[in-house]
Wavefront OBJ file of the C-alpha trace (Angstrom):
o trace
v 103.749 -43.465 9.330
v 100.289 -41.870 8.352
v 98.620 -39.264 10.404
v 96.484 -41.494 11.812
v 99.178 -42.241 14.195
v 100.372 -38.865 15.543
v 96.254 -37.439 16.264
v 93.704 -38.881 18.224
v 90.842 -40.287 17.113
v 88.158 -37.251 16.391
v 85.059 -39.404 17.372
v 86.286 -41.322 20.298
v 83.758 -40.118 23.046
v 80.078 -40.316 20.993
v 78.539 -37.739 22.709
v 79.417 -34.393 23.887
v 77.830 -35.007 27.368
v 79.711 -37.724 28.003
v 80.226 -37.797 31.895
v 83.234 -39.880 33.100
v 82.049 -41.881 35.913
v 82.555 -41.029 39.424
v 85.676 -42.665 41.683
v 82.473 -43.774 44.208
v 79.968 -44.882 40.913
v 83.752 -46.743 40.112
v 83.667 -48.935 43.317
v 79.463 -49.406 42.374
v 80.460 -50.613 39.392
v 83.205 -52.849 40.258
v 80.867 -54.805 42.798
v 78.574 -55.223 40.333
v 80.750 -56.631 37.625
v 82.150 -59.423 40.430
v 85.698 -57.582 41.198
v 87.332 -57.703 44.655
v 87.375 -55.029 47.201
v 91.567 -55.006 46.837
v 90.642 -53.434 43.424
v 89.974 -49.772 44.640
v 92.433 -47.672 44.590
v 90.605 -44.705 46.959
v 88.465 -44.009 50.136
v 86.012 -43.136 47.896
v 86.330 -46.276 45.490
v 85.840 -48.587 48.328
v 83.004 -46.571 49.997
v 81.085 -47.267 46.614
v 81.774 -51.041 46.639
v 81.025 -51.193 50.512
v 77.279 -49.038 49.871
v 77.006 -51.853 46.704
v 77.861 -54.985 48.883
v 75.393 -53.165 51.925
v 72.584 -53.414 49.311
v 72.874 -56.365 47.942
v 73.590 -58.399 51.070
v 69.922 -56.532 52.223
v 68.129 -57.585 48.843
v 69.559 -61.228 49.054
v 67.975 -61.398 52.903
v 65.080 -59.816 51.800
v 64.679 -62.355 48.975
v 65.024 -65.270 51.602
v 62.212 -63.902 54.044
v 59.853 -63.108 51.343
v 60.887 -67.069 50.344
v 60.215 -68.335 54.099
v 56.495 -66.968 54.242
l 1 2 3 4 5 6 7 8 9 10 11 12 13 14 15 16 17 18 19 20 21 22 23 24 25 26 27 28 29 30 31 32 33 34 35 36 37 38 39 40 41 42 43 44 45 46 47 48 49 50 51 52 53 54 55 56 57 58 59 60 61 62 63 64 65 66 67 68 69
């Protein structure tokens, strides 16, 4: 086998300030891209994905009042 196989890649994080997301910027993000709540795996997973859900359920009202006037 080469020794491609046996090390990682060198370059596979770009940047050196890469940040790995957050377990609550996790649940954010998995509202956002359409997954269930039964996806998180932590408190603070679903707390993320509940604070999402909270603001968009109060932008889509928001949309309709500003749509009744």
């Amino acid at each position: 086998m080469s020794q491609a196989v046996y090390h990682p890649h060198p370059h596979a994080v770009k940047h050196n300030r890469f940040v790995a997301p957050t377990e609550f910027e996790q649940g954010r993000l998995a509202y956002r891209t359409g997954k269930r709540r039964s996806v998180c795996v932590s408190d603070e997973m679903r707390d993320g994905w509940d604070v999402a859900a909270g603001k968009g359920a109060d932008a889509y009202w928001l949309g309709m009042m500003q749509e009744a006037n």
